[in-house]
N, C-alpha and C positions, 0 to 999 in steps of 0.2 A: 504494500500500500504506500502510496506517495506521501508525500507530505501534505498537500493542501486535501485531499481526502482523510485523512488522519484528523487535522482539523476539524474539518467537518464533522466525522462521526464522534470525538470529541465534544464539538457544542450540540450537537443531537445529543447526547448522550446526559450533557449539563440540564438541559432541556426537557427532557423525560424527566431528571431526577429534580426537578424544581417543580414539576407540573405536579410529580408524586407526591412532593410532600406538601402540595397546598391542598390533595386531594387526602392527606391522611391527615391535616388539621380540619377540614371539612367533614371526616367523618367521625371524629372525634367531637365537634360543634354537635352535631346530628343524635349521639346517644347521649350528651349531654342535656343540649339545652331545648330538645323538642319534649321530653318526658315535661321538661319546666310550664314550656308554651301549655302542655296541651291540661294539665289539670292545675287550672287554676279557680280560685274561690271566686262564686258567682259566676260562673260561666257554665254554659251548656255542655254538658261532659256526653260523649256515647261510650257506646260498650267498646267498640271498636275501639275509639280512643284512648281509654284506660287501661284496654289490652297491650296497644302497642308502647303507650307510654310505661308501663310494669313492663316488658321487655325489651326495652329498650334500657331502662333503669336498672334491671338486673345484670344486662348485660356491659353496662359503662364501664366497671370498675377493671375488668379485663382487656377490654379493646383501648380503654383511653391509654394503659400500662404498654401495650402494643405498641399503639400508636406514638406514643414517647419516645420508644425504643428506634420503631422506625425512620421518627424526626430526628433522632440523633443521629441514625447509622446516614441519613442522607443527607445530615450538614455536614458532618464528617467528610462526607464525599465531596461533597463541593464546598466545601473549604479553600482544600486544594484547588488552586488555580482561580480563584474566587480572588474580586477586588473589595476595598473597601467596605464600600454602597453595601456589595451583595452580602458582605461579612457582619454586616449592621443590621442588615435584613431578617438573615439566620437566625441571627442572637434573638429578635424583635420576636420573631415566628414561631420562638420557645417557651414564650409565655404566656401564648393561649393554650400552648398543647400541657404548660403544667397546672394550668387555672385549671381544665378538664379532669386532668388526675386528680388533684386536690376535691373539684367539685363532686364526681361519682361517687367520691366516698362520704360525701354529705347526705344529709337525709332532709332535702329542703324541703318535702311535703310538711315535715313541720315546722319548718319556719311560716310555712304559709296555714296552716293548721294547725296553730299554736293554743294550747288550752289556757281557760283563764287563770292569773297568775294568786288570783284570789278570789275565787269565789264566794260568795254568801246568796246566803238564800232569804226569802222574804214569802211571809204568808200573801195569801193572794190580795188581802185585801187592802197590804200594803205595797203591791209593788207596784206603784207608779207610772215603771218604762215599761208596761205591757198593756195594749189597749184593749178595748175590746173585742176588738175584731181581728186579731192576731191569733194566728194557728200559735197550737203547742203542742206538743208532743206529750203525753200522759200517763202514768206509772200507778196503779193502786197496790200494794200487798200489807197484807193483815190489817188493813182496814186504815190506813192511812197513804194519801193522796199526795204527789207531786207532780208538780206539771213546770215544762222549761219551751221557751219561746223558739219556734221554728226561726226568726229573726235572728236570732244569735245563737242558736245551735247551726246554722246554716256560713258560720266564719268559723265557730270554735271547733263542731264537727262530733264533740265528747264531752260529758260530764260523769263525775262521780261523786254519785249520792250516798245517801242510805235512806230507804223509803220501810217503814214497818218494821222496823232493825235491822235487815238485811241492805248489803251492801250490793250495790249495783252500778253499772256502768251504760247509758246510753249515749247512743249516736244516732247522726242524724248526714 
């Protein structure tokens, strides 16, 4: 092979390996932050959705570890023979692929489904922030009654009571 074909298949080669690794921070983006998009509070969730967001989120903490590995082994590679700019680049392009690592192994559904940090309860005829016309959700055992507002079990998602002495846990 000649020289200026050498070249060539050289910057072909630099080319592929830049393309690769903006397509392995793109699929690191993907099992990260579409699980985030897709179950969010107050929004219209499907089955589908929650499907593929739980597999997606199961599957992060593996592929983003990959995908790490990957972005390294192809800065590595184009390092070499790489100028400044594109060495700046490199560097830059490492810090969403270790945001990703870091983030799979967060459990941001509760950050966004966070339980109240203090709950108290109120008989009904004192609570105030619940109108009348407000769904609740409703618990009776051994003859004693609790009821919690679909309005805020709909952000918080859980509570835990004790209704009749027993302890109990609803969701909504």
């Amino acid at each position: 092979m000649n020289k200026p074909e050498a070249v060539k298949t050289a910057r072909k080669h630099r080319v592929i390996a830049w393309l690769s690794l903006l397509i392995v921070i793109a699929i690191g983006f993907v099992f990260v932050f579409i699980p985030a998009f897709l179950i969010l509070p107050f929004k219209s969730q499907t089955a589908s959705g929650v499907s593929l967001s739980y597999t997606l989120k199961s599957w992060s903490p593996v592929v983003t570890v990959v995908a790490g590995l990957l972005s390294i082994a192809l800065i590595v590679y184009l390092w070499r023979g790489g100028r400044w700019l594109g060495r700046v680049t490199m560097i830059l392009l490492l810090a969403p692929i270790a945001v990703f690592v870091w983030f799979a192994r967060q459990n941001h559904f509760e950050w966004m489904f966070n339980p109240l940090p203090d709950p108290a309860y109120a008989r009904a005829g004192e609570a105030d922030f619940v109108d009348a016309r407000d769904m609740v959700m409703s618990v009776v055992i051994n003859g004693e009654a609790a009821a919690y507002p679909v309005r805020q079990m709909g952000y918080h998602h859980i509570v835990q009571d004790t209704v009749g002495g027993e302890p109990i846990v609803a969701t909504y």
